[in-house]
VOBA-1610 file (N, C-alpha, C; in pm, whole numbers, padded with zeros to 5 digits, always signed):
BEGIN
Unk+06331-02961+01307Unk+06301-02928+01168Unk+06177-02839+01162Unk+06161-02728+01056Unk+06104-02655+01046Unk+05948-02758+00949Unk+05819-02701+00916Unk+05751-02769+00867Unk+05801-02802+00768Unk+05789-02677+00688Unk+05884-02737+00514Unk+06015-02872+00529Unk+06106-02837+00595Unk+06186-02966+00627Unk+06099-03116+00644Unk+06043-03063+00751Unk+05959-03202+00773Unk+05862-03277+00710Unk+05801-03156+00658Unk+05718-03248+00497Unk+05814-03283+00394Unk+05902-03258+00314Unk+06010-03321+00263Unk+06063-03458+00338Unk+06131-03407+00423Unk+06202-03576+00511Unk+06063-03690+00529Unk+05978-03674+00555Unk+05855-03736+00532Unk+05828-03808+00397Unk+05860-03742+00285Unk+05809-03760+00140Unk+05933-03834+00073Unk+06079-03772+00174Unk+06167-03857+00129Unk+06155-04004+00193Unk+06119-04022+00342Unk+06112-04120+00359Unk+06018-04243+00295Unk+05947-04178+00255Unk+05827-04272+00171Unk+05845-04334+00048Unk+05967-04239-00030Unk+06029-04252-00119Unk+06147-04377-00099Unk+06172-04366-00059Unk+06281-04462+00000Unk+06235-04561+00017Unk+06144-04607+00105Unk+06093-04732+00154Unk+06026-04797-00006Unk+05942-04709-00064Unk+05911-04777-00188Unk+05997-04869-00247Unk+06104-04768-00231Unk+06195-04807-00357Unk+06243-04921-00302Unk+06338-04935-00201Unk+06372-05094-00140Unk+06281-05124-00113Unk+06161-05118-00150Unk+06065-05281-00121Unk+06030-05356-00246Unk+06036-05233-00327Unk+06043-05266-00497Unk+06155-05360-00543Unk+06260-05350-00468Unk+06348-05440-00510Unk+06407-05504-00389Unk+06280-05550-00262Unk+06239-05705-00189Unk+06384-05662-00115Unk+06420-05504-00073Unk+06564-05529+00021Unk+06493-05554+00121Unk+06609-05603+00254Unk+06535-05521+00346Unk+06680-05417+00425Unk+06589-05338+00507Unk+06671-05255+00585Unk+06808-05279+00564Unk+06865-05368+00603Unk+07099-05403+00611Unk+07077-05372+00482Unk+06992-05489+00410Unk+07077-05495+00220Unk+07111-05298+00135Unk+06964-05197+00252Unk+06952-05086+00152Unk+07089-05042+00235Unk+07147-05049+00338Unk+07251-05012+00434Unk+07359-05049+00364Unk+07341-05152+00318Unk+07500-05210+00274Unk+07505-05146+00119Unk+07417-05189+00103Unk+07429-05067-00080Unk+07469-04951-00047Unk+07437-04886+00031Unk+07473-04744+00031Unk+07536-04703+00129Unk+07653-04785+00209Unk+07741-04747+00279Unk+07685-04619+00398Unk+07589-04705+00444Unk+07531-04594+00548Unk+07478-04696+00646Unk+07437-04673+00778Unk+07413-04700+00913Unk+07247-04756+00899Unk+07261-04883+00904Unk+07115-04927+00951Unk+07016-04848+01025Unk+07050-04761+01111Unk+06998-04682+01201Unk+06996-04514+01093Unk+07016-04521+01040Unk+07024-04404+00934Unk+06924-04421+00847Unk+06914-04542+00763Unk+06818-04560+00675Unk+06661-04592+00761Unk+06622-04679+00882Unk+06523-04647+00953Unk+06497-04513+00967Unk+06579-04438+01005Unk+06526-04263+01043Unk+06465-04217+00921Unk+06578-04228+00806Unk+06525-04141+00673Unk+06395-04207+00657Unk+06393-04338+00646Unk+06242-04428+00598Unk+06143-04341+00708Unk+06179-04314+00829Unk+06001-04264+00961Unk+06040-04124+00925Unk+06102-04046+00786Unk+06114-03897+00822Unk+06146-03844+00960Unk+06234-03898+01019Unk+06250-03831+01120Unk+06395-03774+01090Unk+06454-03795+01048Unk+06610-03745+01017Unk+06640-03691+00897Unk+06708-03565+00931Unk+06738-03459+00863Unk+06874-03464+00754Unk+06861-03621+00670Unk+07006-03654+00609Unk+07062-03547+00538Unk+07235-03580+00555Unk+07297-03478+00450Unk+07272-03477+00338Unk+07354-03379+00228Unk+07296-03451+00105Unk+07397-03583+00057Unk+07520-03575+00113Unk+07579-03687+00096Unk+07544-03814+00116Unk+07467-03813+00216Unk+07357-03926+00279Unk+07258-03997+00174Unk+07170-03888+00136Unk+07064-03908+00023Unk+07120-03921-00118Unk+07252-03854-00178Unk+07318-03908-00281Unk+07335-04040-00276Unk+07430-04111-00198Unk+07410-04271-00115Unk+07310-04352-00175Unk+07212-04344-00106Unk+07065-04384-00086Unk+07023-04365-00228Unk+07026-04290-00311Unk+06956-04209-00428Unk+07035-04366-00557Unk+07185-04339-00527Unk+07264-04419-00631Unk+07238-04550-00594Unk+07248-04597-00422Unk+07174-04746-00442Unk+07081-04770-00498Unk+07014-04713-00486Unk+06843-04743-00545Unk+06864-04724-00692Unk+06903-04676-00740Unk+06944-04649-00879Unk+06831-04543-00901Unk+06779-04448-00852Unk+06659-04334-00925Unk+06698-04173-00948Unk+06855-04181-00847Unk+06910-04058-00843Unk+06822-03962-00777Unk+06879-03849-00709Unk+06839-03774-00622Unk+06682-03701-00630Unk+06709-03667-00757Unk+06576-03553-00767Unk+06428-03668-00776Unk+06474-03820-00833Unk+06372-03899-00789Unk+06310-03902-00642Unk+06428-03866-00546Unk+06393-03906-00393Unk+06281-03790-00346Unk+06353-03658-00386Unk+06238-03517-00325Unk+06153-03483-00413Unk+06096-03567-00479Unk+05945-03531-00600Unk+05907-03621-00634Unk+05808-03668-00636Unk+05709-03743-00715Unk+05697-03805-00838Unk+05710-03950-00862Unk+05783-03982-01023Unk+05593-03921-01121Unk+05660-03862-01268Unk+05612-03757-01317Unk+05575-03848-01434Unk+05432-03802-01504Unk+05469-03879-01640Unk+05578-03756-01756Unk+05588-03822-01852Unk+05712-03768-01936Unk+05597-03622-02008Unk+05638-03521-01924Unk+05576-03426-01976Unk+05664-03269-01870Unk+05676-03176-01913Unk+05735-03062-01869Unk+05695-03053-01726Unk+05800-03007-01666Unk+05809-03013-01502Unk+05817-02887-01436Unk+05740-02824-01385Unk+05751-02678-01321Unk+05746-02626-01232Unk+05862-02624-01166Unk+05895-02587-01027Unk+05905-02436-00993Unk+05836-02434-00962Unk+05750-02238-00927Unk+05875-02191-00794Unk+05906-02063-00820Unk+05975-02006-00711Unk+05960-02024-00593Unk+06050-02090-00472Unk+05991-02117-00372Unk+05968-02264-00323Unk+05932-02361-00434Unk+05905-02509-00411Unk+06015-02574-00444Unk+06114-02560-00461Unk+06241-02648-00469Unk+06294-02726-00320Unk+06343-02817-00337Unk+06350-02873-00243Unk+06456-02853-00152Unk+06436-02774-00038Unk+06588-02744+00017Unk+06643-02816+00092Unk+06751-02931+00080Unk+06832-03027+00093Unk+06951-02952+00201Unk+06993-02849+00216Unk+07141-02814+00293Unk+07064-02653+00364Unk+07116-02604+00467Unk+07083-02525+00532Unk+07215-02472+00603Unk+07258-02337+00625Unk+07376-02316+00732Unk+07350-02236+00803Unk+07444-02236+00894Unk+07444-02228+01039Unk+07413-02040+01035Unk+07447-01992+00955Unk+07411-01844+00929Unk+07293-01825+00835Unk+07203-01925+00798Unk+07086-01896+00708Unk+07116-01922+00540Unk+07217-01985+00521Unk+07256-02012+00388Unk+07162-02110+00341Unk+07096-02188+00195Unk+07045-02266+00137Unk+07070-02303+00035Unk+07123-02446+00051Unk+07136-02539-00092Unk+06969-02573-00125Unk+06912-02509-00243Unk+06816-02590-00303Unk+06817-02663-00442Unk+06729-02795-00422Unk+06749-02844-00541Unk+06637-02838-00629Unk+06653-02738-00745Unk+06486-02706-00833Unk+06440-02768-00924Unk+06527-02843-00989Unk+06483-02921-01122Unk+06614-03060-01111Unk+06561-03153-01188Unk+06614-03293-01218Unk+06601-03346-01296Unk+06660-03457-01379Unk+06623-03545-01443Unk+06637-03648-01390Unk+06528-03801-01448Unk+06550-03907-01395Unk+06673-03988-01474Unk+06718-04109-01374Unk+06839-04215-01446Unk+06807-04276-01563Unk+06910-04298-01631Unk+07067-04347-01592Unk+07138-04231-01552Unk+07139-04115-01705Unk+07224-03998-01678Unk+07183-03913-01577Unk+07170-03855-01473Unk+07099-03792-01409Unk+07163-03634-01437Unk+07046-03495-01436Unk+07114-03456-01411Unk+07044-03304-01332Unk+07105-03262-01231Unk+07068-03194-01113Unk+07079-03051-01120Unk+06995-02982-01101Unk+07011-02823-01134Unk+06982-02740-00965Unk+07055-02670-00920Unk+07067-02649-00720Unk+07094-02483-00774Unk+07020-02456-00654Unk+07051-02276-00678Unk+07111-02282-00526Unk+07202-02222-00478Unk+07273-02226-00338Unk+07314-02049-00310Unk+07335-02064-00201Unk+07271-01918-00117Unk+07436-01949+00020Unk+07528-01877+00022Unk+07599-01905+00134Unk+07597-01776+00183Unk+07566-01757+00305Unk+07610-01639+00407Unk+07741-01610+00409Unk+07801-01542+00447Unk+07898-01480+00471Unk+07963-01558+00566Unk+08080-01605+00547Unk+08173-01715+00657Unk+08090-01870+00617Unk+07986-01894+00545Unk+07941-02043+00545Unk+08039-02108+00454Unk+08054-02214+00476Unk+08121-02347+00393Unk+08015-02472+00407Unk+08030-02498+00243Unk+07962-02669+00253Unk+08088-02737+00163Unk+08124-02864+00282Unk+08189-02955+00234Unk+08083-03084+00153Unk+08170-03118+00053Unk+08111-03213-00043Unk+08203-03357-00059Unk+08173-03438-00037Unk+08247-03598-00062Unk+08261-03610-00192Unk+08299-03691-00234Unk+08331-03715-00354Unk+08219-03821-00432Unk+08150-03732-00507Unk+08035-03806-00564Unk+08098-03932-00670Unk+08013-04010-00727Unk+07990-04122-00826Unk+08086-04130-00925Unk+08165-04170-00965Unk+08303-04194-01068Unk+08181-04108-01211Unk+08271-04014-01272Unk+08257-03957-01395Unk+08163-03816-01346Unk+08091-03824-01236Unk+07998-03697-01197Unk+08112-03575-01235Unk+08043-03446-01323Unk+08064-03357-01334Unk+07996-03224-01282Unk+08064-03120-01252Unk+07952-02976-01195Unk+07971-02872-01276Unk+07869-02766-01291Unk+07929-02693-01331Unk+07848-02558-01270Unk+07938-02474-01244Unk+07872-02359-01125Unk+07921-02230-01207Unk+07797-02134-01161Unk+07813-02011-01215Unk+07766-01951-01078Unk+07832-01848-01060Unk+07828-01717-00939Unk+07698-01617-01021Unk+07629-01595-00947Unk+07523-01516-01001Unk+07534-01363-00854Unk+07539-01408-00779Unk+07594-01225-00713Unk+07702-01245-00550Unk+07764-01207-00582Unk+07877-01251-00482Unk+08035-01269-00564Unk+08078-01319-00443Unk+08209-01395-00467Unk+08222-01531-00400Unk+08283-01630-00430Unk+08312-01758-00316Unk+08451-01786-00360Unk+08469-01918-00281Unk+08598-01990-00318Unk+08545-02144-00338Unk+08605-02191-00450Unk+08553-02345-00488Unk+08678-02414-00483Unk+08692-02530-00386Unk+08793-02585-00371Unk+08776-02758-00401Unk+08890-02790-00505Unk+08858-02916-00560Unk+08982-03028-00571Unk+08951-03124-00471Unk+09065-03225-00504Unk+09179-03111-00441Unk+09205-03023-00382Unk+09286-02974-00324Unk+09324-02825-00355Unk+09229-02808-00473Unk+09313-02668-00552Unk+09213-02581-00556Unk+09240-02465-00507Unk+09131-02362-00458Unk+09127-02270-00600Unk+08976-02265-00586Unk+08986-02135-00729Unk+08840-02017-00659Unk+08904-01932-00704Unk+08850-01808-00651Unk+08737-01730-00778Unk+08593-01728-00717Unk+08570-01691-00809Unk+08420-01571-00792Unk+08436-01476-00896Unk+08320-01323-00865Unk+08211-01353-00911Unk+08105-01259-00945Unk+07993-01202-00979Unk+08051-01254-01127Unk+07974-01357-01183Unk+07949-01399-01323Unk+08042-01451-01343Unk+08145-01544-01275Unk+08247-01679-01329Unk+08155-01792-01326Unk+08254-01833-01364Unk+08180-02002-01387Unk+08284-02100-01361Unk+08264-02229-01335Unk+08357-02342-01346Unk+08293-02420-01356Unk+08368-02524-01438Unk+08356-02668-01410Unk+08421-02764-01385Unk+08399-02853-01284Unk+08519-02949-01217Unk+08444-03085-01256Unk+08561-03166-01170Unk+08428-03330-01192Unk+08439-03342-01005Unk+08348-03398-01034Unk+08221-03415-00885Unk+08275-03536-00820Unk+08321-03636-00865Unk+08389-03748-00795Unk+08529-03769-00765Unk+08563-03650-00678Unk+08662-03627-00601Unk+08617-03497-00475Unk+08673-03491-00379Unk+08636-03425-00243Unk+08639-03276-00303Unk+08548-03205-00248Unk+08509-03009-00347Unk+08422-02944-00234Unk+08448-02844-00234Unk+08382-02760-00091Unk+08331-02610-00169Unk+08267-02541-00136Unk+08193-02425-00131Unk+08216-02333-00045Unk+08238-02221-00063Unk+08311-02158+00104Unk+08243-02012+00064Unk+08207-01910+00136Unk+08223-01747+00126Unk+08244-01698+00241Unk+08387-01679+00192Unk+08491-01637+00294Unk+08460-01495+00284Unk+08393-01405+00235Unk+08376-01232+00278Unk+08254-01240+00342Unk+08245-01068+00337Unk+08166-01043+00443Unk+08016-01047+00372Unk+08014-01035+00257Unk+07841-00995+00200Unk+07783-01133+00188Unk+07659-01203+00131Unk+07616-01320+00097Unk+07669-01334-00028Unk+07666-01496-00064Unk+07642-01475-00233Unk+07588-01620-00260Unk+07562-01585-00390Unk+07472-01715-00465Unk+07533-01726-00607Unk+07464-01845-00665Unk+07536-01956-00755Unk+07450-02030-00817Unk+07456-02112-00900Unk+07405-02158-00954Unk+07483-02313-00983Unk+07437-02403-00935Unk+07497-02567-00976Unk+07383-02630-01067Unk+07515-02679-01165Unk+07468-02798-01222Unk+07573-02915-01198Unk+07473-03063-01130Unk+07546-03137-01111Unk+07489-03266-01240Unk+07631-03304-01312Unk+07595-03431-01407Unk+07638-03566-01390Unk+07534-03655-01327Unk+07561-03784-01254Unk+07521-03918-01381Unk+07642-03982-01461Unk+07628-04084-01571Unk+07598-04194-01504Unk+07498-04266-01531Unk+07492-04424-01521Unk+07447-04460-01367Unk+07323-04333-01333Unk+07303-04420-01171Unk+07241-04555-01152Unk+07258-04581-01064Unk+07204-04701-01007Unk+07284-04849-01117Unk+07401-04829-01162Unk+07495-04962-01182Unk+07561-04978-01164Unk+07605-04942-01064Unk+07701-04990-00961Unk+07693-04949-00802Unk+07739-04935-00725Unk+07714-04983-00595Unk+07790-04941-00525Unk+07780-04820-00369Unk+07937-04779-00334Unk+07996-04949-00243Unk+08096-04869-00173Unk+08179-05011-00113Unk+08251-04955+00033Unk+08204-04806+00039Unk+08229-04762+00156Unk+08159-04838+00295Unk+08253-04773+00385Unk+08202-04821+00519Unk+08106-04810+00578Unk+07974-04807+00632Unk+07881-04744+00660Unk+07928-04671+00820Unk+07819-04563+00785Unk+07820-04459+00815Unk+07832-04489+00987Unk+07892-04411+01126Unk+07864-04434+01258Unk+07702-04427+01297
//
């Protein structure tokens, strides 16, 4: 991990541990809430591991604080200003692409604002977030392909869509130039209920 990575995974881990100690888990109980690997949640807790964001979604909905609680600092109720550059970059690809996440709100409703960057040939696959999660994405220069629950939609320089988020959806730019986008993700009612998945290998 680069510094920036590593001061984040650091700040997330700190974040984390708060939070299950706040509510007296220990280690299995935050594992079993969030359908992830005992050995997963130790790493994220010592910042040493570089979780997906599927990982930290997990972790984010057990705890009930939702994501943008995990990479920032709880705020008092006053305007939040995330300067060009300080967003928190959560996804990285293999050609230099970046999922960042710039702004949030805290739970119940959560809701997530990501500026994303794919190289040319990158794909990010996405699990199927929280029952009722909605997205909604606008192409700001490029082209991609957004594929959801099975059905591919193709889209340029200034489309938009919106799908719902709790079913399997991928990100792809299948040409040759870069392009970027704009997500909004809308997550109802975190932290009341609980996944039931398997944890993680």
């Amino acid at each position: 991990m680069d510094d920036g990575a590593a001061t984040l995974a650091r700040a997330i881990g700190t974040r984390v541990k708060q939070e299950r100690r706040a509510r007296e888990w220990t280690l299995d109980q935050l594992a079993a809430h969030a359908g992830v690997s005992r050995r997963m949640v130790v790493n994220v807790e010592h910042g040493t591991a570089n979780p997906s964001v599927s990982t930290l979604l997990r972790l984010s909905e057990a705890l009930g604080v939702g994501l943008p609680s995990l990479v920032e600092p709880p705020v008092a109720r006053t305007a939040k200003l995330t300067r060009a550059g300080e967003g928190a970059v959560l996804w990285t690809g293999e050609s230099g692409g970046r999922g960042t996440l710039v702004a949030g709100t805290h739970p119940p409703d959560v809701v997530e604002l990501w500026d994303w960057t794919l190289a040319a040939g990158e794909r990010h696959e996405s699990e199927a977030h929280a029952d009722g999660t909605r997205e909604l994405l606008h192409v700001q220069e490029g082209a991609i392909t957004v594929e959801v629950d099975g059905l591919v939609h193709e889209l340029g320089t200034g489309d938009a869509l919106t799908f719902h988020g709790d079913v399997p959806h991928s990100y792809a730019n299948p040409h040759d130039e870069s392009a970027r986008f704009s997500l909004t993700v809308f997550e109802p009612g975190v932290g009341t209920t609980h996944r039931t998945e398997q944890p993680d290998a």
